[in-house]
N, C-alpha and C positions, 0 to 999 in steps of 0.2 A: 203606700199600698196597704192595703188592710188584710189583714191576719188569714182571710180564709184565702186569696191570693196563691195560686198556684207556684209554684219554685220552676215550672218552668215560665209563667207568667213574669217574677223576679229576673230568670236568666235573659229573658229577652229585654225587659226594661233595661237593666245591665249593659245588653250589647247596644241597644240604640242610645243609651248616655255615651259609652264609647263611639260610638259612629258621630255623636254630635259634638264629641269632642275634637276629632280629626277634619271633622267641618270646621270649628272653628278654628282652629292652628292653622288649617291652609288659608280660609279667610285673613288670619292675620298677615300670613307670609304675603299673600298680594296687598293690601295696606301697607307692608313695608316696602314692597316693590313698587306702588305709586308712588311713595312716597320721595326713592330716590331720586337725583337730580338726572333730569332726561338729558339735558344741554351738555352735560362731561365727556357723555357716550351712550348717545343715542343706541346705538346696535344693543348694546348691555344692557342699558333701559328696557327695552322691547323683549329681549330673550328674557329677562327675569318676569316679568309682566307678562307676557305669554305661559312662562312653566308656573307660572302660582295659579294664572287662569286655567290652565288645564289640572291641576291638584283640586282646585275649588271644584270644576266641573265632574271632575270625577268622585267626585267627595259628596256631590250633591246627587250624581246618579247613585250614588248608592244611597243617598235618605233617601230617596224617590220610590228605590227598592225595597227598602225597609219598611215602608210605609206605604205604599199604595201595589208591592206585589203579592202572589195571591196568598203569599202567609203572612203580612205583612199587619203591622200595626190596625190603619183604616179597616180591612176587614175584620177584625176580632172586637174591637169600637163597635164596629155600625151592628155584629151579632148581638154583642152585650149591651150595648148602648144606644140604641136608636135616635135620642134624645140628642146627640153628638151629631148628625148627618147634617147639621149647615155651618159647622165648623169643619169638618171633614171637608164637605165641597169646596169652602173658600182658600183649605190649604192646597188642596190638589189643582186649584185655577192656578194659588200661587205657583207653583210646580210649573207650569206651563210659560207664566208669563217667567221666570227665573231662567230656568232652562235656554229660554230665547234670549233675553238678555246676556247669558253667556257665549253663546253660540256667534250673536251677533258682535261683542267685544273681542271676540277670538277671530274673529274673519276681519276684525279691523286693525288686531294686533299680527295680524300676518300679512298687510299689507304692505310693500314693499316703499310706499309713500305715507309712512307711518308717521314722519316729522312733523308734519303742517296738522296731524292730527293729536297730536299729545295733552291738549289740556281736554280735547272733548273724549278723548279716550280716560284720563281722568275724572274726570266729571260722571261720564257713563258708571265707569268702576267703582265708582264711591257711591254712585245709587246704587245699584247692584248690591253693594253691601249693607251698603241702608237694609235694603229689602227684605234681604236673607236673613238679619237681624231682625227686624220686626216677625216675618215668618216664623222664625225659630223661638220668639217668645209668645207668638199667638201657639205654634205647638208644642212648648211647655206646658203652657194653661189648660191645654186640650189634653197631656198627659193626665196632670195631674185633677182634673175632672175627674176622668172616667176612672183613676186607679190611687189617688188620692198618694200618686209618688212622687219626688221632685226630680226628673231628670237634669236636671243643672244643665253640664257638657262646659262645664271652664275650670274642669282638673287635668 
């Protein structure tokens, strides 16, 4: 971030490294959670695999809010940076298509005929993470553009 950078501009950058840090620790806990063996005990498989999914989920409604609410990162961008608006748009699609993809993993991990679906519930889940992963380094890039900061988020 560059020197004339406002301190409250710093404390926000701050709080959204923190925010993307808790993204990523719940991202991992679901990776450890597919990763366990579903065939031991199915039911335990599913309840862990559902509460990482709902930590991710919520994890991600709050970048959503961090970033596209109305004090939110994307508007203080597209004031100061206008140059930023087809990076901004492509993160906020992602937003859309992420979102859904959780939404739709969670209604599959609460199906009662969850067994016959485990490897494509896996499969789903690890693109999903794919995604959030690429997301989250295309809006690093996009930080550190317009504020020349590195928000990391893997402390």
């Amino acid at each position: 971030m560059e020197e004339s950078s406002s301190a409250s501009d710093r404390e926000f950058l701050e709080e959204l490294r923190r925010h993307r840090a808790e993204l990523r620790e719940s991202m991992s806990a679901l990776e450890d959670a597919l990763a366990a063996p579903a065939t031991a005990d199915l039911s335990r498989w599913t309840q862990r695999v559902e509460a990482a999914l709902v930590e991710v989920a919520g994890d991600f409604r709050a970048h959503v809010e961090i970033t596209e609410g109305p004090n939110g990162l994307y508007v203080e961008l597209l004031a100061t940076s206008p140059r930023l608006a087809g990076p901004v748009d492509d993160l906020t699609r992602d937003h859309v298509l992420i979102g859904g993809q959780i939404d739709d993993l969670l209604s599959r991990v609460a199906d009662p005929d969850v067994t016959a679906a485990v490897d494509g519930v896996r499969r789903s889940a690890t693109a999903l993470l794919g995604r959030i992963v690429r997301h989250r380094q295309r809006g690093s890039d996009l930080v550190f553009e317009a504020y020349e900061f590195d928000i990391g988020g893997e402390t």
